[in-house]
N, CA and C atoms as a LAMMPS dump frame, in Angstrom:
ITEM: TIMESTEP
0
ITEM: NUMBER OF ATOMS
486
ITEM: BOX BOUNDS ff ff ff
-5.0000000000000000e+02 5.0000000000000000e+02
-5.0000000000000000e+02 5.0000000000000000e+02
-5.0000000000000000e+02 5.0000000000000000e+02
ITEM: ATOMS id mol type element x y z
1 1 1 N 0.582 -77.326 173.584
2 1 2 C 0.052 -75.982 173.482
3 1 3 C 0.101 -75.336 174.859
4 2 1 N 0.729 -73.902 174.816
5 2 2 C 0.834 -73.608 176.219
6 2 3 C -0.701 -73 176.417
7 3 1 N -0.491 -72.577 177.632
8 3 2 C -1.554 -71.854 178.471
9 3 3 C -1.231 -70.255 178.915
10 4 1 N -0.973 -69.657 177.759
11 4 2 C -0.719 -68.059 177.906
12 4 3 C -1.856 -67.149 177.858
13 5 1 N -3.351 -67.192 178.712
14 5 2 C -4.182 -66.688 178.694
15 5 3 C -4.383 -66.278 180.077
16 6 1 N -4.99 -65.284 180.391
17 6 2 C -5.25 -64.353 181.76
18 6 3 C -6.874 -65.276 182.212
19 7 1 N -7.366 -65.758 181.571
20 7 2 C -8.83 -66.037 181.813
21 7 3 C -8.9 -67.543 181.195
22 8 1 N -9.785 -68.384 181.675
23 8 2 C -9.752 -69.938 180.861
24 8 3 C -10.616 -70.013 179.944
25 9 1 N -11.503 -68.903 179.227
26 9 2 C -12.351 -68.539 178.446
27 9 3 C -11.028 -68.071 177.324
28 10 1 N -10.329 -67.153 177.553
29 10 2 C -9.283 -66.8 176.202
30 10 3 C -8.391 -68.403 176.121
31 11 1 N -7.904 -69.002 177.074
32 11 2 C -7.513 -70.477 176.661
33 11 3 C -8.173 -71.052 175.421
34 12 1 N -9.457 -71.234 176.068
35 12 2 C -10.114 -72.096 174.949
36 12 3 C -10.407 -71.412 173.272
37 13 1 N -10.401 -69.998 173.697
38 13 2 C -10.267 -69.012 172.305
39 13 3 C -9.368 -69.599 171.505
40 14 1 N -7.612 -69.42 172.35
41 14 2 C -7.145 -69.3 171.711
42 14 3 C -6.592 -71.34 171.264
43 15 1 N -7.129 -72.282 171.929
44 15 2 C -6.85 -73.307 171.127
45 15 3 C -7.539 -73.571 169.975
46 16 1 N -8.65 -73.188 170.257
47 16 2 C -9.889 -73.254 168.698
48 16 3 C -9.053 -72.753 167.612
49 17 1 N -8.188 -70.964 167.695
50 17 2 C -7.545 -70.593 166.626
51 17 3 C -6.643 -71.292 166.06
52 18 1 N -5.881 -71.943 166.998
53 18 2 C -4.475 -72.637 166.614
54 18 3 C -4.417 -73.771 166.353
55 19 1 N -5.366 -74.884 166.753
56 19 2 C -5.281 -76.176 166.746
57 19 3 C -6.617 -76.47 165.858
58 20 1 N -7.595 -75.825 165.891
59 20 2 C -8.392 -76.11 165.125
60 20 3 C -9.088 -75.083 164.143
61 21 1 N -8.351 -74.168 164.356
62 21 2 C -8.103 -72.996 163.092
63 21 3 C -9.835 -72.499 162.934
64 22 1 N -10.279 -72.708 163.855
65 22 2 C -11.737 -71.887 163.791
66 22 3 C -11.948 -71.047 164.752
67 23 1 N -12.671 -69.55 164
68 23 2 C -12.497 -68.581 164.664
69 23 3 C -13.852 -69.177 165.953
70 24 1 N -13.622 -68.72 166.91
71 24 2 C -14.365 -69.579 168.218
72 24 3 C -14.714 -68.532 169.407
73 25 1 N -15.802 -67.78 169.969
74 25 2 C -15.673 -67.28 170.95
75 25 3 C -16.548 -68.101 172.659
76 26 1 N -15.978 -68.166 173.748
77 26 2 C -16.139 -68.694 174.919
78 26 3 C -16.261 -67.794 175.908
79 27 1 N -17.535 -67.699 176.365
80 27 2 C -18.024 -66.547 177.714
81 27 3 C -18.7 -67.945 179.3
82 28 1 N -17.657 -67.962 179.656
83 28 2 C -17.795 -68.839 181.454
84 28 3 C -18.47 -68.157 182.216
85 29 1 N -19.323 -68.324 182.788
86 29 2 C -19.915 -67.815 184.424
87 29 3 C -20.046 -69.139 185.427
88 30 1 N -19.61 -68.262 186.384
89 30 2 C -20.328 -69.378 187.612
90 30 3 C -21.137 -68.766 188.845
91 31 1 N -21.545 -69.22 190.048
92 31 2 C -21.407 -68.686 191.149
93 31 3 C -21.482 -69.971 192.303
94 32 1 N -21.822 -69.702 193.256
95 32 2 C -21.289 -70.328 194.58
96 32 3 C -21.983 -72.384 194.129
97 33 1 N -23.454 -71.998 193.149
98 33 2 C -24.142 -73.086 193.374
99 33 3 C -24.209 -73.318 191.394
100 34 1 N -23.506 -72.775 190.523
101 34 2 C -23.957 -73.247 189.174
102 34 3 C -22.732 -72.295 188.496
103 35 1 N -22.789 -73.191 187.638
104 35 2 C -21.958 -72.664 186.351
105 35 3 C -22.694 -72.703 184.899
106 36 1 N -21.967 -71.979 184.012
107 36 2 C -22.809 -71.968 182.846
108 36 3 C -21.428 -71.439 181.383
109 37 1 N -21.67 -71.868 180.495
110 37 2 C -20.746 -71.276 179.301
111 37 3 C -21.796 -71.59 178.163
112 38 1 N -21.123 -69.875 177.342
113 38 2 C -21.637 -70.034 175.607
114 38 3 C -20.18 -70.28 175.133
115 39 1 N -20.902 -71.074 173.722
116 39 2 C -19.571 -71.225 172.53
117 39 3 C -20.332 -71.009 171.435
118 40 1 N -19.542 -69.598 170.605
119 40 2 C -19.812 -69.646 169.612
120 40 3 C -18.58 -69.635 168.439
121 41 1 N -19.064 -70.654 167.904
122 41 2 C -18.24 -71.273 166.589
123 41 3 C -18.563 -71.022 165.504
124 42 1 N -17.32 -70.077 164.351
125 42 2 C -17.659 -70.018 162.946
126 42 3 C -17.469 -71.488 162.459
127 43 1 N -18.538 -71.598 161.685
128 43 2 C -18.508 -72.898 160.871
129 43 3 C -17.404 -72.59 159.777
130 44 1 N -17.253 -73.969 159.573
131 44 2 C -15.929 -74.139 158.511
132 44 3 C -16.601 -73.165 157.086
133 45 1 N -17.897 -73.517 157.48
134 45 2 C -18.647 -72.709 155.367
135 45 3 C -19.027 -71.686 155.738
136 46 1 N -18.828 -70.951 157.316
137 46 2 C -19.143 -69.696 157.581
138 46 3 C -18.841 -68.192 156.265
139 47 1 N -18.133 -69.041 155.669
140 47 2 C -17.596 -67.69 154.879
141 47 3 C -18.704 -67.316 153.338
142 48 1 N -19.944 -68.145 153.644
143 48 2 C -20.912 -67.916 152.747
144 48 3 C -22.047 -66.349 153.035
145 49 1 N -21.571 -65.716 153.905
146 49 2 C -22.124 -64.67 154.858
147 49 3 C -20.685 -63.997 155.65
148 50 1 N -20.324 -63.177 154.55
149 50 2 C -18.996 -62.521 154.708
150 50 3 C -18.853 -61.482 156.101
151 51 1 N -20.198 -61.31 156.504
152 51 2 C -20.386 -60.019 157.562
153 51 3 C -21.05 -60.762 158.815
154 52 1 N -21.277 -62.319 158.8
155 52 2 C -22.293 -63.078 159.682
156 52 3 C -21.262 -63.344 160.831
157 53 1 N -19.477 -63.423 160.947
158 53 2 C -19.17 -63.814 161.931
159 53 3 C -18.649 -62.294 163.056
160 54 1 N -18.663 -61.361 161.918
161 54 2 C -18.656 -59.988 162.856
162 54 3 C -19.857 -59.411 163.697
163 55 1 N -21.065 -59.44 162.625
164 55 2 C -22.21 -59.51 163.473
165 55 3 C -22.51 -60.199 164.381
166 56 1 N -22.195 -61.587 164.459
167 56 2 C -22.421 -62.633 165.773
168 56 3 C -21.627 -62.327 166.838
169 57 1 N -20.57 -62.195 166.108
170 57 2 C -19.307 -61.863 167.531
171 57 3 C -19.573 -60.623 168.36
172 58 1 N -20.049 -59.451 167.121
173 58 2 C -20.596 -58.276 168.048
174 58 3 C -21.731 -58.185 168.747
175 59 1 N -22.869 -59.511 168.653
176 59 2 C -23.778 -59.551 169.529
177 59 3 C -23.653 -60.673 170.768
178 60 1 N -22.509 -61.44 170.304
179 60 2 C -22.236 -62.572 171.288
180 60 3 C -21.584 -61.053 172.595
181 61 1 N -20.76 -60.054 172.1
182 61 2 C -20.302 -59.008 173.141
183 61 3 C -21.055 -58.553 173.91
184 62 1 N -22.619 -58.484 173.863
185 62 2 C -23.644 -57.786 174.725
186 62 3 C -24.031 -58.691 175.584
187 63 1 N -23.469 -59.617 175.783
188 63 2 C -24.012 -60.591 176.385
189 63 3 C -23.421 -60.387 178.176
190 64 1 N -23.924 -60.344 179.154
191 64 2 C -23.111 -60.617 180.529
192 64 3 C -23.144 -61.583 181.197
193 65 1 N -22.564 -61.736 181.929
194 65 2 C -22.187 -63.408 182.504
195 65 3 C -23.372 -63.658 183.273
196 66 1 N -23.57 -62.57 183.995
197 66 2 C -25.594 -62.599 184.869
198 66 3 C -26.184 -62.883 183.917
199 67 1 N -26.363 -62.976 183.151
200 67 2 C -27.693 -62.94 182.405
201 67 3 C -27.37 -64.919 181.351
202 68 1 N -26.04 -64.589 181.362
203 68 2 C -25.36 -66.007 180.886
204 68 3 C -25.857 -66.901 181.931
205 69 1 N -26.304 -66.803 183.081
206 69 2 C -26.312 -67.839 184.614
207 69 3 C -27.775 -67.48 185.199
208 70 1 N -28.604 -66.635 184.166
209 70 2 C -29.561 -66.429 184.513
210 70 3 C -30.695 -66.811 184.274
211 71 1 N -30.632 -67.026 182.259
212 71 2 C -31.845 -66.89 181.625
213 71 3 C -31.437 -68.537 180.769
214 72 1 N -33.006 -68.561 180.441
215 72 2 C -33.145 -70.176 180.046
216 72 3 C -32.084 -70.044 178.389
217 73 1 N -31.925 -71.261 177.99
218 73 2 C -30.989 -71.597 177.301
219 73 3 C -31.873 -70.362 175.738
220 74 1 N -33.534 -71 175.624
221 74 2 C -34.103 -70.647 174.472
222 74 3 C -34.304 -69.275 174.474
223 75 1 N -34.25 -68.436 176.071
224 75 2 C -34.904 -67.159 175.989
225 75 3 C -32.897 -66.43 175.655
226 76 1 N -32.087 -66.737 175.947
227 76 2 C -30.898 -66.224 175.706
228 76 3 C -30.101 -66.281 174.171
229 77 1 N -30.826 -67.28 173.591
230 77 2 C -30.649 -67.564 172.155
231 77 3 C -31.449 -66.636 171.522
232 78 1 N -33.332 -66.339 171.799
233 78 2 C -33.394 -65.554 171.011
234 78 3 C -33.017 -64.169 171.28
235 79 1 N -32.754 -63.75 172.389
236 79 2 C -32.434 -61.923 172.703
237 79 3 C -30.975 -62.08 171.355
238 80 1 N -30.422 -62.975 171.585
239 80 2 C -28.54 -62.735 171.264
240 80 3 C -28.749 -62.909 169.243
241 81 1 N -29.589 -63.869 169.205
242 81 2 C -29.341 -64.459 167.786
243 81 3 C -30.803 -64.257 167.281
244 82 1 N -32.284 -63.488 167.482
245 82 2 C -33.106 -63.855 166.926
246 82 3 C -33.25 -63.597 165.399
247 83 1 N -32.633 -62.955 164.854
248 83 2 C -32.253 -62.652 163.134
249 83 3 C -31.882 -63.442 162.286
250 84 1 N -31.07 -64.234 163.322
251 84 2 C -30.37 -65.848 162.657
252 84 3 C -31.121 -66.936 162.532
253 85 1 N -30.231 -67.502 161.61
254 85 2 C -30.818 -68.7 161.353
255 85 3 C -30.074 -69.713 162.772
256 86 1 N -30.787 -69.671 163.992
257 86 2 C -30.046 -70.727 165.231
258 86 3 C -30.773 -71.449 165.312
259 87 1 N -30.37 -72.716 165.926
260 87 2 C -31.423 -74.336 166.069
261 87 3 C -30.52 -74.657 167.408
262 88 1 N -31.081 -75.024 168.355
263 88 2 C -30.834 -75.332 169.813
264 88 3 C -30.539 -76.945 169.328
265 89 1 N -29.401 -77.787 169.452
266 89 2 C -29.469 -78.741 169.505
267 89 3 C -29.557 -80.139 170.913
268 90 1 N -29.74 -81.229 170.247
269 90 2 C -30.097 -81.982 171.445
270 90 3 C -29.623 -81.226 172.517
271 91 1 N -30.04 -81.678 174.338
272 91 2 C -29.57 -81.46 175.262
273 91 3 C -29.112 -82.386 175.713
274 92 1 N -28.435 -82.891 176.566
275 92 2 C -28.414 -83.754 177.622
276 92 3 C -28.02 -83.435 178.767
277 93 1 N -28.573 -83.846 180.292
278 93 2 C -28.184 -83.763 181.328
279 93 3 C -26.727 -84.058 181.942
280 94 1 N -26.271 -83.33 182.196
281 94 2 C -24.842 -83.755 182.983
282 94 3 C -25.115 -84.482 184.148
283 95 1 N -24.082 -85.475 184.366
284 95 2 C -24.079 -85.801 185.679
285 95 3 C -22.187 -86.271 185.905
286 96 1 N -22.245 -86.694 187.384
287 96 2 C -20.92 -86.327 187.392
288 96 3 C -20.534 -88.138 187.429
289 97 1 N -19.566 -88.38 187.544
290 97 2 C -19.019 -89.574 186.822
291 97 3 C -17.031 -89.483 187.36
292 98 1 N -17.044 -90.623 188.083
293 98 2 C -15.732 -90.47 188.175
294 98 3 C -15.307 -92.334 187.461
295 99 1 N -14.153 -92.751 186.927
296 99 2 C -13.672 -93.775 186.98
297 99 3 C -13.234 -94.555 187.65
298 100 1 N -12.784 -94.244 188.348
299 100 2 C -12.331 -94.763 189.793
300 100 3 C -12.374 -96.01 190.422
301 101 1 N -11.794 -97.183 190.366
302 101 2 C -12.632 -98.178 190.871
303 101 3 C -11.579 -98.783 191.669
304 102 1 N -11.412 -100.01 192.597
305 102 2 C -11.05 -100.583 193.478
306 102 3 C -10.095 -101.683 192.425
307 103 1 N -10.448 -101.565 190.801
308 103 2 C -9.475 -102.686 190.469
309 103 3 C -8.163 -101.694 189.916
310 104 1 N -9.047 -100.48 189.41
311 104 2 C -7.778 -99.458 188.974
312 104 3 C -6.6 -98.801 190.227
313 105 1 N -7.518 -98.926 191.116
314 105 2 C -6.641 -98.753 192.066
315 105 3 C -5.537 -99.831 192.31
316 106 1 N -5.793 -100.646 192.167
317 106 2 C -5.153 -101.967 192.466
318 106 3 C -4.121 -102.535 191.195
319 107 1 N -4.536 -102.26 190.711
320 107 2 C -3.563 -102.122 189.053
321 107 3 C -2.581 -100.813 189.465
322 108 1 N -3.184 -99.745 189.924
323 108 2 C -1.601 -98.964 190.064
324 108 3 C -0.579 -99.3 190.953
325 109 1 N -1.552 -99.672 192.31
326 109 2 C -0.793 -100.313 193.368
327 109 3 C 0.363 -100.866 192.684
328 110 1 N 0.191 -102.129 192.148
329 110 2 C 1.076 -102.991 191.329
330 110 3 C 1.922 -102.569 190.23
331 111 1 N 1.501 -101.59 189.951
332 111 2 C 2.87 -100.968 188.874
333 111 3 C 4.177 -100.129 190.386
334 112 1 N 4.051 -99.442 191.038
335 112 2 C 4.706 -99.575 191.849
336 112 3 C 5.853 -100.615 192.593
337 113 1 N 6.976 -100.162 192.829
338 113 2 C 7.568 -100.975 193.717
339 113 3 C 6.919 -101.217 195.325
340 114 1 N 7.08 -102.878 195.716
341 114 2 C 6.272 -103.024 196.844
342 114 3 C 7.02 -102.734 197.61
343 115 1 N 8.522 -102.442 198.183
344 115 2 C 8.768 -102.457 199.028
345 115 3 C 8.011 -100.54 199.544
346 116 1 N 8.509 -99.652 198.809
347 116 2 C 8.404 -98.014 198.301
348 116 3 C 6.676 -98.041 198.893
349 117 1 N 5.9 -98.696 198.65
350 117 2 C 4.925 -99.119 198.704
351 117 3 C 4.432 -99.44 200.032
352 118 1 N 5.012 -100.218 200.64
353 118 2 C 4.818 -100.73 201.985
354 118 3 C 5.666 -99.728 203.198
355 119 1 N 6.178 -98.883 202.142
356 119 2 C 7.129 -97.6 203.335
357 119 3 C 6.436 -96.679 203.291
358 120 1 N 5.402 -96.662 202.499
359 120 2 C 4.647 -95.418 202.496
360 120 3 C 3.546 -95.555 203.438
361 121 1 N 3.316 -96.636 203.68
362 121 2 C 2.005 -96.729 204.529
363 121 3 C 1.977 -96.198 205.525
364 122 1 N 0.894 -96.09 206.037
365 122 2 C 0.936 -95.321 208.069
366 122 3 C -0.038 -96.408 208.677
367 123 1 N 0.853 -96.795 209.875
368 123 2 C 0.092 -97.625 211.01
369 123 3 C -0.319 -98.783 209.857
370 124 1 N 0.379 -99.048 209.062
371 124 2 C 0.603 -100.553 208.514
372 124 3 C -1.233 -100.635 207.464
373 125 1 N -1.099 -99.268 206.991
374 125 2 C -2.392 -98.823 205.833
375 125 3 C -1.811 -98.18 205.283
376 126 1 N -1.902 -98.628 203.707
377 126 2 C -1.739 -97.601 202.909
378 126 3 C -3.019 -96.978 201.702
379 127 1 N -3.233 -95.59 201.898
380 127 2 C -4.236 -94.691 201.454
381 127 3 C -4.143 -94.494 200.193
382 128 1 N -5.208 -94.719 199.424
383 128 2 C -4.876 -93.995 197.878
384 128 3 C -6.292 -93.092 197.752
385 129 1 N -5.979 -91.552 197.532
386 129 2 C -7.042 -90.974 197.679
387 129 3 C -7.501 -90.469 196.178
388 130 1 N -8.516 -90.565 195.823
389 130 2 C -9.176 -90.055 194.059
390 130 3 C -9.225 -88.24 194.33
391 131 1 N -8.723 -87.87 194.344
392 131 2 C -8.613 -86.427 194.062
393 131 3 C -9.923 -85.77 192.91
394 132 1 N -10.472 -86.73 192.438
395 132 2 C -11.559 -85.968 191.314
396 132 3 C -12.811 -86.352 192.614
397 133 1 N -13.05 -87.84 192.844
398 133 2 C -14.709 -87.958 193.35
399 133 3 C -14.287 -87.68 194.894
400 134 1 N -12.795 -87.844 195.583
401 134 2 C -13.077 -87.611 196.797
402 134 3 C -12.948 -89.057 198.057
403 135 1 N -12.473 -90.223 197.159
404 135 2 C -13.292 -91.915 197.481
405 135 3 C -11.704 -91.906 198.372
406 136 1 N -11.834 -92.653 199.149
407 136 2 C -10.967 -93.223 199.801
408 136 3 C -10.193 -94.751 199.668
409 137 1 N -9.5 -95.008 198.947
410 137 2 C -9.565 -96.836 198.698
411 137 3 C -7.943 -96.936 200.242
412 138 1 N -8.544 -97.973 201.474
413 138 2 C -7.474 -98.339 201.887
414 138 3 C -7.035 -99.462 201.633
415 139 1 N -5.592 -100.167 202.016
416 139 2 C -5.12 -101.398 202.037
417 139 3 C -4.325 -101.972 203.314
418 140 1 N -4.601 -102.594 203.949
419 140 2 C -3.45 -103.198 204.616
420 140 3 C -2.449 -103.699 203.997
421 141 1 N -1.581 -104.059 205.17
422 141 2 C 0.042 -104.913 204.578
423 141 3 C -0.265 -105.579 203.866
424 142 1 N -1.017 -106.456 204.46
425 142 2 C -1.35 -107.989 204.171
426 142 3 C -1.952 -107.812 202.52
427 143 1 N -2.913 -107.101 202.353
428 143 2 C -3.578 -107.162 201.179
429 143 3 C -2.518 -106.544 200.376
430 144 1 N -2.19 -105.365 200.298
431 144 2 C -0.427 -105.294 199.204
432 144 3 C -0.012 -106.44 198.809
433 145 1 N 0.853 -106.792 199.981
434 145 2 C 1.719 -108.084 199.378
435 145 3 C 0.539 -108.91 198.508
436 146 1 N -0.231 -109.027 199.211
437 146 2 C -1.278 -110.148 198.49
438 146 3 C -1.553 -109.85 197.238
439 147 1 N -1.407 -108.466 196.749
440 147 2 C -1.41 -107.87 195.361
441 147 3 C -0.336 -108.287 194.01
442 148 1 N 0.984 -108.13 195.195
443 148 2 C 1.659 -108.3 194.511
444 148 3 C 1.976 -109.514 194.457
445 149 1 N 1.786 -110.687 195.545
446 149 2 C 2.26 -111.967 194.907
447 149 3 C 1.074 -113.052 193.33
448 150 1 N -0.311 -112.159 194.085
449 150 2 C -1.385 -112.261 192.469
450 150 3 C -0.447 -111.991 191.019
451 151 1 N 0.173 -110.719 191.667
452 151 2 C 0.621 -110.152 189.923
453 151 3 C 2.078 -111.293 189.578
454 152 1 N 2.786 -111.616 190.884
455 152 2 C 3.589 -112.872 190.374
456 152 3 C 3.504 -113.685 189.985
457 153 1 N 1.912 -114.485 190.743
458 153 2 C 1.88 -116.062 190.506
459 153 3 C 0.99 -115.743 189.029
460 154 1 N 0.622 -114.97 188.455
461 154 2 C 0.194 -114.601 187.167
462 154 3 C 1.353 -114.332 185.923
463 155 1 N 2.199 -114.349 186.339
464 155 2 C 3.49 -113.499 185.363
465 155 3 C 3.887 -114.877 184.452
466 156 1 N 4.164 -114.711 183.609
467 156 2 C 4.648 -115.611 182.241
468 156 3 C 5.95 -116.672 182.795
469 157 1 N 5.958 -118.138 183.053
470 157 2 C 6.566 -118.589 183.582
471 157 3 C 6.144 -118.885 184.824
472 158 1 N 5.366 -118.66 185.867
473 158 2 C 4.966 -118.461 187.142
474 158 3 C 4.733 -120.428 187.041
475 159 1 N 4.692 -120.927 188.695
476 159 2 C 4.314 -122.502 188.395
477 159 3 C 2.856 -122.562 189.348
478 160 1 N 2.69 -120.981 189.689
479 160 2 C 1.765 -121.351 190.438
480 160 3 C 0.285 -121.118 189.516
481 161 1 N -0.604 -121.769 190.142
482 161 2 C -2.094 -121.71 188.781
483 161 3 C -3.349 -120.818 189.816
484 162 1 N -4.102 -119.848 189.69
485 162 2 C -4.872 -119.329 190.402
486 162 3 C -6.117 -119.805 189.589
């Protein structure tokens, strides 16, 4: 699915229409220290209330992104929806979470060629940086090779036993 939208709010519009064929509207705010998004989704049995997804959509429109980044979750539900039948479901706290670990690193290492590998290094270290959390994993020479002769003396046929 391409990405032919001016805004990443019409993105997500428009995959809801196409991929999951529900009419879907998405309003993003952020600023320097928080972000915030509504989604509002016609339900699949929405069509039991023939006038309920025009009315929502035309009050989901009064809505501004200040006031989206402003006001508590319950006081913004009832200004937008208090006529409706809305139910705030569970919450949960975000927190941030990367995967990242020193063996995954080390597993890619090894899908690599070692020599490509050992040319890339600087001052006889080579850097693998996590671009999501920011982590730094280094290696020396020594520990490479040492990677890769693990992934040998492990390989099917190998005579050596670890």
């Amino acid at each position: 699915m391409g990405l032919d939208a001016d805004h990443l709010s019409e993105a997500f519009e428009a995959y809801f229409a196409q991929s999951e064929q529900l009419p879907t509207r998405v309003m993003l705010a952020s600023d320097a220290k928080r972000a915030a998004a509504l989604m509002l989704q016609q339900l699949p049995e929405g069509h039991r209330d023939a006038d309920g997804w025009t009315r929502d959509s035309a009050l989901f429109d009064t809505l501004t992104r200040e006031e989206l980044l402003e006001l508590p979750v319950q006081t913004l539900l009832f200004r937008l929806f208090h006529e409706e039948n809305v139910r705030l479901l569970g919450q949960r706290p975000m927190r941030f979470g990367c995967s990242c670990s020193q063996a995954r690193v080390e597993d890619a290492l090894r899908s690599l060629d070692l020599k490509e590998t050992l040319a890339a290094a600087t001052a006889g270290v080579t850097e693998v940086h996590c671009d999501f959390c920011g982590k730094t994993y280094r290696f020396s020479d020594e520990a490479v090779v040492a990677l890769f002769d693990a992934t040998d003396a492990n390989a099917p046929g190998s005579d050596l036993i670890q």
